[in-house]
PDB file of N, CA, C and O in Angstrom:
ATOM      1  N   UNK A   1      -0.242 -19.906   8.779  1.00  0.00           N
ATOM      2  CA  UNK A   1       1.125 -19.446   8.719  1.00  0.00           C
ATOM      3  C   UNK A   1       1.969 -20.525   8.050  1.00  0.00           C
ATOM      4  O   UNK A   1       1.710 -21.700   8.310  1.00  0.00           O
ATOM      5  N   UNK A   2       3.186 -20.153   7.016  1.00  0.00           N
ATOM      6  CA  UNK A   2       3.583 -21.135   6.667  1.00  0.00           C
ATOM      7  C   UNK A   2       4.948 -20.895   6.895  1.00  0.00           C
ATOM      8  O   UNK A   2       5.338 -19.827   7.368  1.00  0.00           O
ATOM      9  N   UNK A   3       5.660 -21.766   6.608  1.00  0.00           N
ATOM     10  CA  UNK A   3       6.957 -21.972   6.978  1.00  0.00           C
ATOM     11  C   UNK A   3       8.089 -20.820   7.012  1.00  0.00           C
ATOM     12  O   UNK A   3       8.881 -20.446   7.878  1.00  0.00           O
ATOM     13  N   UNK A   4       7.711 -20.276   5.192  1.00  0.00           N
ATOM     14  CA  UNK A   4       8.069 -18.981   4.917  1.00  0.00           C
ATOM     15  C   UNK A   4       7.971 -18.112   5.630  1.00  0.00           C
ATOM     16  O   UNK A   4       8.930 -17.513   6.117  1.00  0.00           O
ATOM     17  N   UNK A   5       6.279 -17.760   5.926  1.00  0.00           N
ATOM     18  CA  UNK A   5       5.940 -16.773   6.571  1.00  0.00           C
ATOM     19  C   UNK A   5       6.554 -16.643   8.311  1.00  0.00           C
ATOM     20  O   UNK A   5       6.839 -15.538   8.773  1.00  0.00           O
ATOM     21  N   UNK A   6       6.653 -17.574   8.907  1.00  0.00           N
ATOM     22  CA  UNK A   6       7.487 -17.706  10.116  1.00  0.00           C
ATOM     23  C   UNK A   6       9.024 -17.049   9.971  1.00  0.00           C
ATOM     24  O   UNK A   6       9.485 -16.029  10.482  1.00  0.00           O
ATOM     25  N   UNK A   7       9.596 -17.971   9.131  1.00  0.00           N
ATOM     26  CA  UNK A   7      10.701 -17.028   8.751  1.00  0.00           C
ATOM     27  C   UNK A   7      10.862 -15.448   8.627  1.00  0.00           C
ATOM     28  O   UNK A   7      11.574 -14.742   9.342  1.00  0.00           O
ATOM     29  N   UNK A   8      10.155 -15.092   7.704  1.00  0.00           N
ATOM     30  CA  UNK A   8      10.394 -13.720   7.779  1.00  0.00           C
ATOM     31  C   UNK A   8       9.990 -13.061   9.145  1.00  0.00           C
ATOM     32  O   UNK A   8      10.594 -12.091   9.602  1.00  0.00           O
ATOM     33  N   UNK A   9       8.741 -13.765   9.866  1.00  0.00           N
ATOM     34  CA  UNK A   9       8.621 -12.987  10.461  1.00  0.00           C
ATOM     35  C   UNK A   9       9.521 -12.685  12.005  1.00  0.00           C
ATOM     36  O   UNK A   9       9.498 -11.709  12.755  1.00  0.00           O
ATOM     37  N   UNK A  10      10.191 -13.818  12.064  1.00  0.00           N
ATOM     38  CA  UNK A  10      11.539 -14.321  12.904  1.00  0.00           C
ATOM     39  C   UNK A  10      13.002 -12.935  12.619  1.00  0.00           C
ATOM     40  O   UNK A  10      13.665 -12.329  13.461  1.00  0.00           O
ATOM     41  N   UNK A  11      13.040 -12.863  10.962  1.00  0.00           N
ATOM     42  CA  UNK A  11      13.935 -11.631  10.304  1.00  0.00           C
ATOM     43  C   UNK A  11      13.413 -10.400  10.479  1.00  0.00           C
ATOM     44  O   UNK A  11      14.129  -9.469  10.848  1.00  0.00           O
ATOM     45  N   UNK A  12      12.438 -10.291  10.298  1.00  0.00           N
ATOM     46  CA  UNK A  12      11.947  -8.809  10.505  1.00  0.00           C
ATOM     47  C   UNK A  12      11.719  -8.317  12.122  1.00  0.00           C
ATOM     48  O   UNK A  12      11.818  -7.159  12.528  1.00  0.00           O
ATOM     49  N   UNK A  13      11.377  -9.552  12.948  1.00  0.00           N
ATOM     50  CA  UNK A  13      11.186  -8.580  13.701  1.00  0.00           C
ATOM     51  C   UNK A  13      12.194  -8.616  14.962  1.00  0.00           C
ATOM     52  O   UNK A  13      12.105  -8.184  16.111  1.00  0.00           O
ATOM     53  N   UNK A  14      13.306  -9.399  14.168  1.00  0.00           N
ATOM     54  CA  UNK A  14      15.076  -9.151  15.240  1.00  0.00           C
ATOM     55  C   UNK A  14      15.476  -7.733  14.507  1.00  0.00           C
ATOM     56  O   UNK A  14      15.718  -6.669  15.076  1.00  0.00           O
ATOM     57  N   UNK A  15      15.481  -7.984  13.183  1.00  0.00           N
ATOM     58  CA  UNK A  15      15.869  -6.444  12.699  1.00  0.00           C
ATOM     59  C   UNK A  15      15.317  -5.507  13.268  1.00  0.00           C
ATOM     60  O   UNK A  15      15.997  -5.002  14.161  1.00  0.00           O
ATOM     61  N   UNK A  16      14.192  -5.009  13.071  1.00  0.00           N
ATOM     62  CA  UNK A  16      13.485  -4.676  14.310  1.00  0.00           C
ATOM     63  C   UNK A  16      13.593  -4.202  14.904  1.00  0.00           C
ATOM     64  O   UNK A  16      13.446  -2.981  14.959  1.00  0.00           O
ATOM     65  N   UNK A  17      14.036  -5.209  15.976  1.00  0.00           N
ATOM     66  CA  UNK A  17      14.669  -4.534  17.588  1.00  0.00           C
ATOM     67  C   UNK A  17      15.587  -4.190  17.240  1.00  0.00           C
ATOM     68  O   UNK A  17      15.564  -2.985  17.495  1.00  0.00           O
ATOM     69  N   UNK A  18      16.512  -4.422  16.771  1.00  0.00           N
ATOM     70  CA  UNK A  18      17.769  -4.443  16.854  1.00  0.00           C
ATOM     71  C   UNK A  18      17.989  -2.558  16.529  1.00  0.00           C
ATOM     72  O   UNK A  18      18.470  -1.750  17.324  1.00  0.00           O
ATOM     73  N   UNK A  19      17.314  -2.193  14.734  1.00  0.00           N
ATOM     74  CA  UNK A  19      17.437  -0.923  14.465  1.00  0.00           C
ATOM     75  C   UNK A  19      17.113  -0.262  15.390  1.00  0.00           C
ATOM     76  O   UNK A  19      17.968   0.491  15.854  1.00  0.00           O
ATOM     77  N   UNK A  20      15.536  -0.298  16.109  1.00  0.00           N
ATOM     78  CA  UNK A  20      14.881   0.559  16.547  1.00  0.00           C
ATOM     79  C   UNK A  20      15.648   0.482  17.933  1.00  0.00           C
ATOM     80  O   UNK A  20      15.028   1.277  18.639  1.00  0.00           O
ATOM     81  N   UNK A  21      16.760  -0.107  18.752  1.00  0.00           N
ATOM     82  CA  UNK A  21      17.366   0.087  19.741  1.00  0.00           C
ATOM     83  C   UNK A  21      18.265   0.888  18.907  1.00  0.00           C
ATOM     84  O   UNK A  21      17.525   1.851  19.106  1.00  0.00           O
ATOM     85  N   UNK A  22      19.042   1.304  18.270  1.00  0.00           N
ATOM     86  CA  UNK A  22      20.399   1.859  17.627  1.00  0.00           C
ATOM     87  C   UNK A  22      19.580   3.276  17.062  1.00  0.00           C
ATOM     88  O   UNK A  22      20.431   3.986  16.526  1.00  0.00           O
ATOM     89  N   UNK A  23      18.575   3.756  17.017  1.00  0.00           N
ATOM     90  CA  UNK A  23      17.948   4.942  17.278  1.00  0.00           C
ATOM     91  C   UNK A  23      17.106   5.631  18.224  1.00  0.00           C
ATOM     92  O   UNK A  23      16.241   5.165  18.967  1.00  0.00           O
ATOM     93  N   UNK A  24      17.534   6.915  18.062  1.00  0.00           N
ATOM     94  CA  UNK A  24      16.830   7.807  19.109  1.00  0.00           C
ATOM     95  C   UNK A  24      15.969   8.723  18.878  1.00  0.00           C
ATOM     96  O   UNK A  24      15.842   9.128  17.723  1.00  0.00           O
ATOM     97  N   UNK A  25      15.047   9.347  20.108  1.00  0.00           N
ATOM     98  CA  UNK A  25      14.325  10.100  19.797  1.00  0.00           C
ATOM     99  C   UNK A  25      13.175  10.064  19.492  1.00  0.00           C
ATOM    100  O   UNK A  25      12.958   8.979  18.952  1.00  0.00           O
ATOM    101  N   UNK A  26      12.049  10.839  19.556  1.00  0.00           N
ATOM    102  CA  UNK A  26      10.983  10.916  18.811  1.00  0.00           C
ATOM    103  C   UNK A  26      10.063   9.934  19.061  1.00  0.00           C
ATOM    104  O   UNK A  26       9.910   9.533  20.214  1.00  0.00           O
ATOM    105  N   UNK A  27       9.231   9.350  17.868  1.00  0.00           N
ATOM    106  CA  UNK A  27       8.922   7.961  17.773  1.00  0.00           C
ATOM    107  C   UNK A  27       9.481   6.301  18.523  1.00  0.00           C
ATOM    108  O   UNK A  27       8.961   5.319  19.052  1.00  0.00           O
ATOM    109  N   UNK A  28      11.237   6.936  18.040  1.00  0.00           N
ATOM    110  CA  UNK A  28      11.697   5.858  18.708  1.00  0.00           C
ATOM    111  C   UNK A  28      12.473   5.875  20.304  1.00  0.00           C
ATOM    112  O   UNK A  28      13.491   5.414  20.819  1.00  0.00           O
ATOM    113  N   UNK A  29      11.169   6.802  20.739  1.00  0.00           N
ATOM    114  CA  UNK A  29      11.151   6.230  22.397  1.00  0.00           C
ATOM    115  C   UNK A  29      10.328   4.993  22.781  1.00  0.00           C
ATOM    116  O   UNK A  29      10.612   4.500  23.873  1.00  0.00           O
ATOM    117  N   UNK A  30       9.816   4.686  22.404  1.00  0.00           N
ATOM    118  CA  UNK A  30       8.756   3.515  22.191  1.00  0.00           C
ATOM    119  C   UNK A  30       9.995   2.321  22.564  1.00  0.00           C
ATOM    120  O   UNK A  30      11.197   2.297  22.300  1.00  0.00           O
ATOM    121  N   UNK A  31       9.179   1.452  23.233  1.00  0.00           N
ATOM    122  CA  UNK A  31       9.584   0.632  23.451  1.00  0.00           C
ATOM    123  C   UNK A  31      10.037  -0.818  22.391  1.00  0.00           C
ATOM    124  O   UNK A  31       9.112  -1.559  22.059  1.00  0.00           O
ATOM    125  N   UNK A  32      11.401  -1.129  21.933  1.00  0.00           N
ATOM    126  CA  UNK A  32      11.801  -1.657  20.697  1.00  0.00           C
ATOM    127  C   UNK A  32      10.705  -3.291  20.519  1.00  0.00           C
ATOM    128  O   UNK A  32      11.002  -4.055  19.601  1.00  0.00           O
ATOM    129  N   UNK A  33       9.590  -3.630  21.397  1.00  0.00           N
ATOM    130  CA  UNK A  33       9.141  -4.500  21.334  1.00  0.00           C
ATOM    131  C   UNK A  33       8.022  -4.397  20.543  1.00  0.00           C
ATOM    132  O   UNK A  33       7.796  -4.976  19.481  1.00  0.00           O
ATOM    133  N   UNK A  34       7.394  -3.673  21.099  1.00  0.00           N
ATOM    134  CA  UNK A  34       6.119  -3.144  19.859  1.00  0.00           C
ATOM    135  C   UNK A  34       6.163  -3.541  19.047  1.00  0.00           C
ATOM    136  O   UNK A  34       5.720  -4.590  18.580  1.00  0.00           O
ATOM    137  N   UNK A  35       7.190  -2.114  18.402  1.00  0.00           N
ATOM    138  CA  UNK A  35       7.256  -2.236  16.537  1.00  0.00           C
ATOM    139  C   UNK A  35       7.942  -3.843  16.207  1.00  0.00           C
ATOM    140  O   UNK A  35       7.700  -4.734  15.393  1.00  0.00           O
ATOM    141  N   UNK A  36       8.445  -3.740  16.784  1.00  0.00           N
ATOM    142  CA  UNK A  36       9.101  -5.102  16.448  1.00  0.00           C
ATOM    143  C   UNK A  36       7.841  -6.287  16.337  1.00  0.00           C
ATOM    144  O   UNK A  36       7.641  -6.654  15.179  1.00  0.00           O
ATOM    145  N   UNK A  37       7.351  -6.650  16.927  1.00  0.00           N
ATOM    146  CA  UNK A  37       6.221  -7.166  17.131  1.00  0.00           C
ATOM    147  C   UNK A  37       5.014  -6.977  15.870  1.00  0.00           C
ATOM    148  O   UNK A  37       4.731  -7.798  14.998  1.00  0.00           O
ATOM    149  N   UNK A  38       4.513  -5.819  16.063  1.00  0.00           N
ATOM    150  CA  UNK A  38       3.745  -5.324  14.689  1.00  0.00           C
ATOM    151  C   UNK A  38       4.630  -5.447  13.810  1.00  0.00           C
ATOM    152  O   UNK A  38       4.580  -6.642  13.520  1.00  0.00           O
ATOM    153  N   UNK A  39       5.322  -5.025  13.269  1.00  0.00           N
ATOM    154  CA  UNK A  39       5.967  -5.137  11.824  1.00  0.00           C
ATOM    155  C   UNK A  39       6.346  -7.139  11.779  1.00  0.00           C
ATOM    156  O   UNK A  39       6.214  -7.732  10.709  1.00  0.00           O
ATOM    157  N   UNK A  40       6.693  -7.730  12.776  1.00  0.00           N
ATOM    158  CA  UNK A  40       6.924  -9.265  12.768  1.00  0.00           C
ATOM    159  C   UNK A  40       5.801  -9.779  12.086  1.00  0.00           C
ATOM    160  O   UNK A  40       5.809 -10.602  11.170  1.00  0.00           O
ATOM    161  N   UNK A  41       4.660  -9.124  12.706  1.00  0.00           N
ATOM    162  CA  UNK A  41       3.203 -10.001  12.246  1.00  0.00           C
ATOM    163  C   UNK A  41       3.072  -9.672  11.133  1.00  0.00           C
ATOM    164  O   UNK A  41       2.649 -10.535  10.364  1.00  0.00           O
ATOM    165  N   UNK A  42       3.363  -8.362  10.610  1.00  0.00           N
ATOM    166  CA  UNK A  42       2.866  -7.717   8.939  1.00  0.00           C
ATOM    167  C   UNK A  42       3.532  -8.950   8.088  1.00  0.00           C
ATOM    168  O   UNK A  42       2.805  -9.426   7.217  1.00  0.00           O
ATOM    169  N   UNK A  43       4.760  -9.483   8.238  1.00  0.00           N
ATOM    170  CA  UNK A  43       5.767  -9.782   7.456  1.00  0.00           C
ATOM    171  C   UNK A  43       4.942 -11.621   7.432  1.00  0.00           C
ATOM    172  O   UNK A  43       4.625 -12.074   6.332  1.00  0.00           O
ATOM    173  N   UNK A  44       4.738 -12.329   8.500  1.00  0.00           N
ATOM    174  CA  UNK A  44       4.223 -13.214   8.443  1.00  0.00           C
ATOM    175  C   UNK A  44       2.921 -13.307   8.061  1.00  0.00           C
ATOM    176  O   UNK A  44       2.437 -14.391   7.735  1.00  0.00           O
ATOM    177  N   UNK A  45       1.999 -11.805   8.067  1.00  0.00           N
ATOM    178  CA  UNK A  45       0.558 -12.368   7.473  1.00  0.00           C
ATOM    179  C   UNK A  45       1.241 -12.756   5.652  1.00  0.00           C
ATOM    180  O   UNK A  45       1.110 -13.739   4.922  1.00  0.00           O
ATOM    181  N   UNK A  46       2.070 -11.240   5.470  1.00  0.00           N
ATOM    182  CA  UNK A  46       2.275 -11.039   4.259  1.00  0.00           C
ATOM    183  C   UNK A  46       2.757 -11.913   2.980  1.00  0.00           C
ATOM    184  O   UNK A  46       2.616 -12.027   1.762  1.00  0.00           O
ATOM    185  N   UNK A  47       3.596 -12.590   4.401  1.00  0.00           N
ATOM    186  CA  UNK A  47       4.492 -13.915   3.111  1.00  0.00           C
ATOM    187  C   UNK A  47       3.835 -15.193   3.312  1.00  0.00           C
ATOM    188  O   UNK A  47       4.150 -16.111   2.555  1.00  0.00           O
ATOM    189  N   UNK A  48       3.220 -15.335   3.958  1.00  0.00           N
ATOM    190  CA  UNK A  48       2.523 -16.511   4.449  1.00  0.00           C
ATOM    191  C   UNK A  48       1.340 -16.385   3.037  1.00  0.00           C
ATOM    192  O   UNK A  48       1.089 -17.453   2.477  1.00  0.00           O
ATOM    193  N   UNK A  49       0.706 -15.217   2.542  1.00  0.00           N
ATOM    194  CA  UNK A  49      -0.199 -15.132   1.924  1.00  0.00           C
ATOM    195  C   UNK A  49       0.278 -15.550   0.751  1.00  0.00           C
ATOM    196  O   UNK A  49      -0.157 -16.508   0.111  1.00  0.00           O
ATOM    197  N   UNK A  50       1.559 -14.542   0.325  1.00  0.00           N
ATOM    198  CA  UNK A  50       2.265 -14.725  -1.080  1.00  0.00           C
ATOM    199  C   UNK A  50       2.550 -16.190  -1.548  1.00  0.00           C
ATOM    200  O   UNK A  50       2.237 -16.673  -2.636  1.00  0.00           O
ATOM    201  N   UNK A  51       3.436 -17.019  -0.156  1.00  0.00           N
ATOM    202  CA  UNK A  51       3.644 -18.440  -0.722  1.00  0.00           C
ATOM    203  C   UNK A  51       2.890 -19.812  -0.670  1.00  0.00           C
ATOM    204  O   UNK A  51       3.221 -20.991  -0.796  1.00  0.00           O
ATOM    205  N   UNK A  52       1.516 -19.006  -0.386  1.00  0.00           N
ATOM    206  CA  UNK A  52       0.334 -20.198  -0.568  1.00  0.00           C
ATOM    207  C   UNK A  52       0.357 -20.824   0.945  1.00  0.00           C
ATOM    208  O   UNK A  52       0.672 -20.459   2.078  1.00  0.00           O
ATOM    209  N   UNK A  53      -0.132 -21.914   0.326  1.00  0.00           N
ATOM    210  CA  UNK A  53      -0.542 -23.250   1.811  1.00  0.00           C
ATOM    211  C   UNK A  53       0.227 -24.177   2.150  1.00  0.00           C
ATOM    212  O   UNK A  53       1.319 -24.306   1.597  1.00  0.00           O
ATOM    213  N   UNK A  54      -0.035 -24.699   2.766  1.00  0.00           N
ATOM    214  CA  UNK A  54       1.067 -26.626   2.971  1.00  0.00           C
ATOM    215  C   UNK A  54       1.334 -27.316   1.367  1.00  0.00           C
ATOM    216  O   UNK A  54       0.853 -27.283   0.234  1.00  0.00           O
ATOM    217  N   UNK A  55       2.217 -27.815   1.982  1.00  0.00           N
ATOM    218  CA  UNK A  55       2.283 -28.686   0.521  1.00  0.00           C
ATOM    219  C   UNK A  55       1.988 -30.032   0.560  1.00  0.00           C
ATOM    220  O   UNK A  55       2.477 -30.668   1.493  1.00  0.00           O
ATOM    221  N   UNK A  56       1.260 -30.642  -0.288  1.00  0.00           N
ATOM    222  CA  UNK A  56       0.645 -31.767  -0.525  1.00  0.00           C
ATOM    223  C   UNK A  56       1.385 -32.897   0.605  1.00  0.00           C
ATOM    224  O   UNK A  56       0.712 -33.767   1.159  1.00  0.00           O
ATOM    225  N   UNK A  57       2.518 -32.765   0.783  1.00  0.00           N
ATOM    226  CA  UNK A  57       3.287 -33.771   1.520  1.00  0.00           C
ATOM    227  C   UNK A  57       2.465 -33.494   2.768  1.00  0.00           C
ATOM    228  O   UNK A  57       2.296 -34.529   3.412  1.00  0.00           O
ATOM    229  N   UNK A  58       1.872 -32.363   3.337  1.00  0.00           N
ATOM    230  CA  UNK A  58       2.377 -31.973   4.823  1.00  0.00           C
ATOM    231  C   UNK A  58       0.303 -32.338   4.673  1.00  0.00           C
ATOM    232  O   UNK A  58      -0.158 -33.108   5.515  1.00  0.00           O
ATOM    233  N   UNK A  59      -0.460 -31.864   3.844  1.00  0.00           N
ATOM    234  CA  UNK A  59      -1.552 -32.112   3.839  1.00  0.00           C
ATOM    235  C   UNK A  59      -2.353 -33.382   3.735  1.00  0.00           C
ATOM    236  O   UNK A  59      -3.432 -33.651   4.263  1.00  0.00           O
ATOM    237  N   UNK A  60      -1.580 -34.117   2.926  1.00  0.00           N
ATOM    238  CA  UNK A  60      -1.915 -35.759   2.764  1.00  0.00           C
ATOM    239  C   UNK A  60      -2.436 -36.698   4.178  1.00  0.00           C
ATOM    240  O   UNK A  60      -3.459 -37.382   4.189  1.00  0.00           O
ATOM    241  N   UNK A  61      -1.638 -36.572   5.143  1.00  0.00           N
ATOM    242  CA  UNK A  61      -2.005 -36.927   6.390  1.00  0.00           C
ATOM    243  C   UNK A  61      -2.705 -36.564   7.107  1.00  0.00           C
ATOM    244  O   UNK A  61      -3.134 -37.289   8.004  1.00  0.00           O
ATOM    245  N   UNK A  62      -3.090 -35.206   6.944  1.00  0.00           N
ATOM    246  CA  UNK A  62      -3.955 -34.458   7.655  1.00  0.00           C
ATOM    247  C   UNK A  62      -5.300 -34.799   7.117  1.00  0.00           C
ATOM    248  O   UNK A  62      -6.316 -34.802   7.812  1.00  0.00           O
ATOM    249  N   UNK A  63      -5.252 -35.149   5.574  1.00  0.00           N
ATOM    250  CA  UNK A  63      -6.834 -35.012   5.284  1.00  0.00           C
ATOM    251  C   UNK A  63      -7.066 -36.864   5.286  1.00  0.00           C
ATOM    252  O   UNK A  63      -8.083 -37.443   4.902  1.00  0.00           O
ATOM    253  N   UNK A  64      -6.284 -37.265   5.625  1.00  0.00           N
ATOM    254  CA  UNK A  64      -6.420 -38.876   5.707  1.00  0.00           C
ATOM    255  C   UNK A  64      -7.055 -39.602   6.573  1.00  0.00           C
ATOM    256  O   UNK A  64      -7.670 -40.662   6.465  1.00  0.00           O
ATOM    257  N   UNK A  65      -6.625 -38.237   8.295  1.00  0.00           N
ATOM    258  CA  UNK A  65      -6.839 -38.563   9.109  1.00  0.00           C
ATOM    259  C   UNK A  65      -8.744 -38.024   9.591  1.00  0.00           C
ATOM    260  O   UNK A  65      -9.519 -38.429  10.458  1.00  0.00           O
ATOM    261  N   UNK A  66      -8.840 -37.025   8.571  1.00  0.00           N
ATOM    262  CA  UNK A  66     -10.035 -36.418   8.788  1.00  0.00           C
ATOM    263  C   UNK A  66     -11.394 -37.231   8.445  1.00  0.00           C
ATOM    264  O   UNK A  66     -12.471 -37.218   9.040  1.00  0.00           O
ATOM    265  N   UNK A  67     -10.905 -38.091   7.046  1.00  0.00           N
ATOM    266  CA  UNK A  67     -11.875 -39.551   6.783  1.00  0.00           C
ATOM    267  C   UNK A  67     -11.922 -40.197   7.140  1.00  0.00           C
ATOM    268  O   UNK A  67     -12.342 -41.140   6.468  1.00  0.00           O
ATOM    269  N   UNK A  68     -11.660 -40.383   8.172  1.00  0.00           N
ATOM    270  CA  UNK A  68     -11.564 -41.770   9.461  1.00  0.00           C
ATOM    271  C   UNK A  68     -12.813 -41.434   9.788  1.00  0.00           C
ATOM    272  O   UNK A  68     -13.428 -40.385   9.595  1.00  0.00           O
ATOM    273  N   UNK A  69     -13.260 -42.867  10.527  1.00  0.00           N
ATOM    274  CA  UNK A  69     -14.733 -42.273  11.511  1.00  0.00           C
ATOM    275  C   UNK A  69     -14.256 -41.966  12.657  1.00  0.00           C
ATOM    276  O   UNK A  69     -13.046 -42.056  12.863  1.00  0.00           O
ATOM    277  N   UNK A  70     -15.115 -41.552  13.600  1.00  0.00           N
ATOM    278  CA  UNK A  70     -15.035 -41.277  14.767  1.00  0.00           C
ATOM    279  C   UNK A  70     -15.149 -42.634  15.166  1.00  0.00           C
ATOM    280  O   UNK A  70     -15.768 -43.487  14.530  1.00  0.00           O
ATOM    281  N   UNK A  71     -14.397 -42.860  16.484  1.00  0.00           N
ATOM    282  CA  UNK A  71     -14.570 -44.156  17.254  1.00  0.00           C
ATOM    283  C   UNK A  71     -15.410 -44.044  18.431  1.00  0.00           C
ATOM    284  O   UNK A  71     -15.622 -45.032  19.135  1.00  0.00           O
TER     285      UNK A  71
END
């Protein structure tokens, strides 16, 4: 998950609740957590995919720490 992808998925899935409380009926008897929930995750697999990985800054340390030996 990347930074992006958190984000949106933080936006999408207040919108979310928020619509799916301000309608009625039907489908949207469902409880506004669900969808909110599923559509949150769509949005974070989705953008998380689109804007790639860490960026070199955030990876540098990580793989620095991985060539160490074990003690």
């Amino acid at each position: 998950m990347t930074r992006n992808g958190a984000l949106a998925g933080m936006v999408v899935g207040a919108a979310t609740v928020i619509l799916w409380n301000l309608a009625e009926g039907g489908l949207f008897d469902v409880y506004e957590l669900l969808p909110g929930f599923l559509l949150a995750t769509v949005a974070i697999v989705v953008v998380s995919l689109l804007t790639g990985g860490p960026s070199e800054l955030v990876q540098r340390p990580f793989q620095a720490s991985r060539r160490r030996p074990a003690d």
